[in-house]
N, C-alpha and C positions, 0 to 999 in steps of 0.2 A: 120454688115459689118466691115473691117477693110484694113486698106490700107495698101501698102508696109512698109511705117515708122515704123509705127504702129507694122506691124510683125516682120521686123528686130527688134525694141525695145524688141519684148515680148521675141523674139529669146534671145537676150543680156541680158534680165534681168532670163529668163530662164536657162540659160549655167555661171550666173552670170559671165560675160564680160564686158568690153568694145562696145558699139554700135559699133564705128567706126571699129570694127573688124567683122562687119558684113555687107558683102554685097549680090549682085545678085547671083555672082562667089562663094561663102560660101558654101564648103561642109565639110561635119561633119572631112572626112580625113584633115583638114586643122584647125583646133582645137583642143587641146588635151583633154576641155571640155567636146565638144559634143561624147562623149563614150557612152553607154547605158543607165546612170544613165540621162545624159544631154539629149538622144533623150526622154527617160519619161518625165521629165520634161519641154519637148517643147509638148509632146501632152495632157500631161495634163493641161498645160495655155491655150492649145487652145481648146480644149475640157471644162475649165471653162468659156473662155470666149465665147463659141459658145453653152454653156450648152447642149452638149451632143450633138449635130448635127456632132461631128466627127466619123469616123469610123476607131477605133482603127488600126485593120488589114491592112486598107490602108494605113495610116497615118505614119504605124510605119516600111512600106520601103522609107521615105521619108528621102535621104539620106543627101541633100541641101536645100538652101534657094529657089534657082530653082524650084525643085520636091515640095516644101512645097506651093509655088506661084501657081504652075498647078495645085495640089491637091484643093488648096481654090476658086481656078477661076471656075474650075467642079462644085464646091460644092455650086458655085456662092455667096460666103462668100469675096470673094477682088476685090474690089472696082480699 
């Protein structure tokens, strides 16, 4: 399980950011990090830290912190 902190962090240390440049509102258009190299490296922090219970194909139209929340709530992975 992980909670929103928790994901914005992994988001911010994924896209290496600033936290506080991540929030609910956070889509990938509003960082010039999160480009394709930055959305692999948010699904592969969460795919380690969920060991493999993610499913790539889904995960990787997840364009926001938003879509990434709904994604994990489904997956009953956020607390």
């Amino acid at each position: 399980m992980i909670n929103k902190k928790e994901l914005k962090k992994l988001i911010s240390k994924s896209l290496n950011v600033n936290v506080s440049k991540i929030n609910d509102k956070t889509k990938a258009t509003d960082l010039e990090e999160w480009d394709s190299l930055g959305q692999l490296s948010i699904i592969s922090a969460l795919d380690k830290k969920f060991k493999g219970q993610i499913n790539f194909k889904d995960i990787s139209q997840a364009g926001s912190v938003k879509s990434i929340e709904i994604y994990l709530k489904k997956k009953k992975v956020l607390k």
